[in-house]
C-alpha positions in Angstrom: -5.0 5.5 -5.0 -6.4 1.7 -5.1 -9.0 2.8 -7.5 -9.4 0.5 -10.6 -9.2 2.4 -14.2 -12.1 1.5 -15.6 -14.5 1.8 -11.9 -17.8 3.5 -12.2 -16.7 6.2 -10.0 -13.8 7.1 -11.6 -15.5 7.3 -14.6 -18.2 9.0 -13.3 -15.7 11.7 -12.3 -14.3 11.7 -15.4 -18.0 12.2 -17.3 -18.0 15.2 -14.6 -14.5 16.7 -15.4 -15.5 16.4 -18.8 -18.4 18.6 -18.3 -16.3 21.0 -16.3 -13.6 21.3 -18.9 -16.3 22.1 -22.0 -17.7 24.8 -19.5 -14.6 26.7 -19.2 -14.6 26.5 -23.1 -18.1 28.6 -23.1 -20.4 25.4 -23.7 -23.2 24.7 -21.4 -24.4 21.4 -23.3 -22.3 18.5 -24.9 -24.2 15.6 -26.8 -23.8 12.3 -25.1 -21.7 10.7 -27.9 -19.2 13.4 -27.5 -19.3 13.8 -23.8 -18.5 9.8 -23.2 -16.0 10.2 -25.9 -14.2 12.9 -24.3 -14.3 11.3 -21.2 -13.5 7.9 -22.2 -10.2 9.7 -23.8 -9.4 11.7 -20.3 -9.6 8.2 -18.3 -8.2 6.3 -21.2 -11.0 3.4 -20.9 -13.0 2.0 -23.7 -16.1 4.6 -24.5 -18.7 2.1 -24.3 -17.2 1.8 -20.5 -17.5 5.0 -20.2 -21.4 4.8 -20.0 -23.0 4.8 -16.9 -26.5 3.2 -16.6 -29.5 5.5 -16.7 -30.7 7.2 -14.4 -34.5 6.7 -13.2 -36.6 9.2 -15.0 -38.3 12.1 -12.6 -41.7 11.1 -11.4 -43.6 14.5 -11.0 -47.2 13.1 -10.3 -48.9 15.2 -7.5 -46.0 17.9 -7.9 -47.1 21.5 -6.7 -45.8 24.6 -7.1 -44.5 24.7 -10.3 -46.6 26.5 -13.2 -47.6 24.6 -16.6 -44.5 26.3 -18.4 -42.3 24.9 -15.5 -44.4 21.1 -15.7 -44.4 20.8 -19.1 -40.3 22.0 -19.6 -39.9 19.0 -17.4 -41.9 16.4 -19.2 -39.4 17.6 -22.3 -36.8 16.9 -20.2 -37.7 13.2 -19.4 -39.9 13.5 -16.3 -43.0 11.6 -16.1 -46.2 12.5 -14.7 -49.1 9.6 -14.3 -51.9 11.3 -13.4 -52.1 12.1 -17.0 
């Protein structure tokens, strides 16, 4: 398919398939270790290749709508919010 082994989008796809497969076994949550170690195994690429860079965490400042349950679940989660 002209797409190297070890590109981000093919292991992007294969963090994703990775996900997909431990859904159809009944999890909804793998740890990162094991999730990039399962994938890394699927591709058959190096695991610390396997990681993807961060993504940017969720700015919610100003955000409306949501209640304080809903806000502060997504501070847990990584979000940040700097009007606090």
């Amino acid at each position: 398919m002209g797409i190297p082994h070890d590109s981000p989008q093919r292991v992007k796809a294969g963090l994703q398939f990775a996900l997909s497969e431990a859904s159809e076994d009944g999890h909804c949550f793998l740890p990162e270790g094991e999730l990039i170690t399962k994938a890394a195994e699927l591709l058959g690429v190096d695991a610390v290749r396997a990681r993807l860079p961060r993504r940017r965490r969720a700015d919610i400042t100003g955000l409306t709508g949501v209640t304080e349950a809903q806000r502060a679940a997504l501070l847990a989660l990584g979000a940040v919010d700097r009007s606090t």
